[in-house]
N, C-alpha and C positions, 0 to 999 in steps of 0.2 A: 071438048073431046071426051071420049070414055072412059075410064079406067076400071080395074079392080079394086075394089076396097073394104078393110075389114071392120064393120058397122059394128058397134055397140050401142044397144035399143034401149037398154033397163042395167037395172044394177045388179046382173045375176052374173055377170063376170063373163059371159057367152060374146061369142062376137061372131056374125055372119058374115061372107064374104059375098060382094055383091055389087053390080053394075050402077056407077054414080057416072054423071060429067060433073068435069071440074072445066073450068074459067082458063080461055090463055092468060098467060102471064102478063101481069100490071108492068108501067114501065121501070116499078122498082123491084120485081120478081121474077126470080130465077126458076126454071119448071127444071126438075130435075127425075130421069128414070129411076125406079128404084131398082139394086142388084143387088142389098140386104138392108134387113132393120133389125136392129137388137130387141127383146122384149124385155123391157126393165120393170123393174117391183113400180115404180111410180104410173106404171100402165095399168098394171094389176090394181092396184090400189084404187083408182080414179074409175076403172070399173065396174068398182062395187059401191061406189060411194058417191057422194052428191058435191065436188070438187068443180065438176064440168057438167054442161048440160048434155041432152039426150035428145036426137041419137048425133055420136059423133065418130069420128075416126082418130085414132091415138096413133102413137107410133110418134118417139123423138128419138129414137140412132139411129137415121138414116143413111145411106149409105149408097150412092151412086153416080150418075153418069150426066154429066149436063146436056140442055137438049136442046134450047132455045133461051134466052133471057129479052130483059123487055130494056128497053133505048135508056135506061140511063142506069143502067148494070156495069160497071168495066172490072171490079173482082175478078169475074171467072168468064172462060167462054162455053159454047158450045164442043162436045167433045172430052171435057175437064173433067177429072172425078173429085168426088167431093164428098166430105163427112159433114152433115148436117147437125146443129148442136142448140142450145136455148137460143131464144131470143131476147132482146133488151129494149129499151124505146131509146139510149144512147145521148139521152137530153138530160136527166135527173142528176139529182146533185152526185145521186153513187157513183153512175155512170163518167160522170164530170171529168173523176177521180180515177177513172179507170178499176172503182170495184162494180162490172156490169153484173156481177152474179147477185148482188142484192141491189137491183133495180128498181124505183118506188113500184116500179109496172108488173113486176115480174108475177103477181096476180092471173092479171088479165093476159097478158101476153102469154102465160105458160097454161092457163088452164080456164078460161074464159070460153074457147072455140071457135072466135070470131074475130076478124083485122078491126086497127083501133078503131074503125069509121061502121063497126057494126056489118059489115057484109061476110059470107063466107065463101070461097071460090069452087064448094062442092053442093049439087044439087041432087035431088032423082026427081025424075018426074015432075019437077018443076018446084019441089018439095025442099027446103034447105036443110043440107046437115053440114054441121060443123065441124069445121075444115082446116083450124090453125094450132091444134094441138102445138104447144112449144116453134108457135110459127113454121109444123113442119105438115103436121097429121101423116105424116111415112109407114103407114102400115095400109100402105098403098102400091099399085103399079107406077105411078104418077105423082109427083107432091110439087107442091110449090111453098121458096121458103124466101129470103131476102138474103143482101149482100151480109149482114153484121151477123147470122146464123148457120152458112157456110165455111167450109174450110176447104178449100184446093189442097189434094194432099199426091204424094207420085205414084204416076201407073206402074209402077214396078211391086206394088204392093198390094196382094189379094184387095181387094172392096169387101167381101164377105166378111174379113176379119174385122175391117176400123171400124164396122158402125157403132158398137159399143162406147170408144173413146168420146162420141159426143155424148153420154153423160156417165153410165156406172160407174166406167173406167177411169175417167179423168175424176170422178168423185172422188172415189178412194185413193188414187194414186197424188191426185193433188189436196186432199185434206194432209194428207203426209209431209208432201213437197211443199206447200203453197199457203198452207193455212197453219199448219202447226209450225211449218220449218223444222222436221226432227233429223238432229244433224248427226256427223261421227260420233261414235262411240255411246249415243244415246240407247234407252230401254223405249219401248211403246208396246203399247197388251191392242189389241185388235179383238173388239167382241162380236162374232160373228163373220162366218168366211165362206159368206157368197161371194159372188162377183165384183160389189165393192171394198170387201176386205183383202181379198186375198189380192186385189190389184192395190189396197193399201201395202199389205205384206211384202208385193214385189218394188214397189218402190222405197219403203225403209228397209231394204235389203239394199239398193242401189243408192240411197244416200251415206249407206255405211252406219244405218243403228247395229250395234253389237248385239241387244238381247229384242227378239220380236217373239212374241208371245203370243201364239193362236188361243181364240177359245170359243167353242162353239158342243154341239150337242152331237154331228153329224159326223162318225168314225170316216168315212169318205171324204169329204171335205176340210177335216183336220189332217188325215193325209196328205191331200192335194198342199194343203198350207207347208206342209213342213219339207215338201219337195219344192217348195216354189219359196223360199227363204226364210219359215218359219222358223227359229230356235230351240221355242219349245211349244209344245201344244198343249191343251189343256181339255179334255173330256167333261164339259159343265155337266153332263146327267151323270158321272162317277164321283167326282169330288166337287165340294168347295172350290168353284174357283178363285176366290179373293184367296183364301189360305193357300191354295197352288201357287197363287202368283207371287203372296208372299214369301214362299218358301224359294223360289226361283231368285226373286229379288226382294231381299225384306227391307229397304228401305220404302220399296213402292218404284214404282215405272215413272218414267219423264214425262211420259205421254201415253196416253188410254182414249182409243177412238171405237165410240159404241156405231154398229151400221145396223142392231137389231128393234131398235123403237120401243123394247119391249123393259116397263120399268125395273124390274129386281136388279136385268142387267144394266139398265143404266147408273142405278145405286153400286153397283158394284165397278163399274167401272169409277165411278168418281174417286171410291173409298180405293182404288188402286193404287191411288196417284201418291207419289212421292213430295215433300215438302218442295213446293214451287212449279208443282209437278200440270198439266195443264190436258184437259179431258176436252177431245172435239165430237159434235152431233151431227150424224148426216142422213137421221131420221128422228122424225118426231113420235110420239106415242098420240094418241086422243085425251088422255088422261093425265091430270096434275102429276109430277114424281116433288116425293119430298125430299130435300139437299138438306145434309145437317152443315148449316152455314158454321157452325165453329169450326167444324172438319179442315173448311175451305179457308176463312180467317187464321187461324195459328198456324198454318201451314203456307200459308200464300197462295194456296191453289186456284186453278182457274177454270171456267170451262167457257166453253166457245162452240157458236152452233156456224156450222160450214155449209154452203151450199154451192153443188157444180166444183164443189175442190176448190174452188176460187180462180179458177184457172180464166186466163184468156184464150182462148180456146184457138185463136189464127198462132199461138207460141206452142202453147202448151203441147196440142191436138200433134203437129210433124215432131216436136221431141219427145215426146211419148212412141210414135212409129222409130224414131232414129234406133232409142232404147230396144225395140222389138228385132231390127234390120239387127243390131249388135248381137243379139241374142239375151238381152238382161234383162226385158220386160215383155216373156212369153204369153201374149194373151191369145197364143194359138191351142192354148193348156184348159182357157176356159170355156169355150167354144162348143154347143153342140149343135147343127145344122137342120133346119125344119125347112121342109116346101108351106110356102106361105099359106096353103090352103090348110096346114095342119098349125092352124095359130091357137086354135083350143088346146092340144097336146102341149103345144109348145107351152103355154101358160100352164097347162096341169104340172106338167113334170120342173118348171120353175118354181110352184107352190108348192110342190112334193122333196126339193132336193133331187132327183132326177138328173136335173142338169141346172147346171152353176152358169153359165150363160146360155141362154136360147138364141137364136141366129134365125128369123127370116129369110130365106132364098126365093127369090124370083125367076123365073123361065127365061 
């Protein structure tokens, strides 16, 4: 069949939209319409960089409407909406254990562009582009993903909104919930309040931390923070943020969750931490950071690299919506709406601060 899809050729970050076929659905494949895709930093990212090959189609929050599934599907039917989210190979020792977010596969599976057996289910012209971004490639009209990468979620609930929750959202919301565990009465500093932080923010509001500490560069987006359960915010291009934080809480915070990849903040988050105190990472940098190991020794400190929140995403993915239907995890706050044809915009103004989540819409 046809579809629209939006190709990335080279590493300039550009993506053109343009007529591919893609393959009906294998008998363990679900074809799902698209009716939104999130654009997440990890798209951006893998567009400029040599992560995936070329040319391929990206897009992992997607978001839509079941169409067809193939004979030994019984998850979801036709008709079902559904928030599409990683994939895992469900056999490794993590997986075993039910931690599928550190998958031995999650390589190949998340950023390889090809199903294990080396085929991809999009062509042009007879020509193969690569089609399994996050077993989803949703930055499409069209995608096809698997049973253990879907989430049935209720039609009573925008589609536009959830596609996020298969990764940013459940990031930051579940590094909080799921990975640090930061419980009542707890401190945690949040560095950086994009769309994975400030959905950190709104969950350690909802677990009941007492002091949440925004801190970022962007007077807009520390607002947004401090309307959405910040305590207190922190302007990093005006002061010091460690002495901010210290001054806020001089013993140091419980918990310090860097979403910026960027080293000085990461040094600064570590040196936040409170004795016993534990720093989670849900971005890498490309570059060594140096850790003053005594800091972390006489203190007990810990740090911990998170990925996907650690969420299972068939639990996580509907109590995260529950949270929203209550009104206590507004991620209709972070939301700003593109026609799929303006995916370049949508990536500028995600790179610019612009807009704190981009949203895909389809026709």
């Amino acid at each position: 069949m046809q579809i629209k899809a939006a190709i990335f050729r080279d590493k300039s970050g550009h993506a053109s939209v343009e007529t591919l076929d893609l393959e009906e659905p294998r008998d363990d494949e679900i074809l799902v319409r698209m009716v939104a895709v999130g654009v997440c930093h990890t798209d951006i990212k893998v567009s400029l960089g040599d992560l995936s090959p070329r040319p391929i189609v990206l897009g992992h929050e997607g978001a839509g409407v079941v169409e067809r599934v193939g004979g030994r599907v019984s998850k979801v039917a036709p008709g079902d909406h559904v928030v599409m989210t990683y994939d895992y190979c469900g056999r490794c020792p993590s997986c075993q254990v039910n931690a599928r977010t550190y998958c031995d596969e999650v390589g190949p599976l998340s950023f390889g562009g090809f199903r294990p057996d080396g085929t991809t289910p999009l062509t042009q012209n007879g020509t193969p582009v690569a089609g399994r971004f996050f077993g989803q490639s949703s930055f499409a009209t069209l995608a096809l993903a698997y049973e253990r990468n879907v989430v049935k979620v209720p039609k009573d609930v925008p589609l536009g909104l959830l596609g996020p929750l298969g990764c940013g959202l459940q990031t930051g919301a579940g590094a909080v919930i799921n990975a640090l565990k930061v419980g009542l009465g707890q401190s945690v500093a949040v560095f950086g309040t994009g769309s994975v932080g400030l959905s950190a923010i709104m969950a350690a509001r909802v677990v009941g931390a007492t002091r949440i500490i925004a801190i970022d560069v962007q007077p807009a987006r520390l607002k947004a923070a401090g309307e959405l359960g910040a305590t207190d915010v922190i302007n990093a291009r005006n002061e010091d943020a460690l002495e901010a934080i210290r001054s806020i809480v001089p013993r140091g915070v419980d918990f310090a969750l860097d979403t910026t990849a960027i080293t000085p903040v990461i040094q600064q988050a570590v040196n936040s931490l409170a004795p016993l105190g534990t720093a989670g990472f849900v971005a890498s940098p490309q570059e060594l950071v140096g850790i003053h190991i005594r800091h972390l020794m006489l203190g007990g400190r810990k740090l911990r690299g998170i990925v996907e929140g650690e969420s299972i995403p068939d639990i996580f993915i509907p109590a995260l919506i529950a949270l929203y239907q209550q009104g206590r995890f507004p991620i209709d706050r972070l939301v700003t709406y593109y026609p799929f044809e303006r995916i370049n915009d949508a990536i500028h103004d995600s790179e610019s601060g612009a807009a704190i989540k981009p949203v895909l819409t389809f026709a």
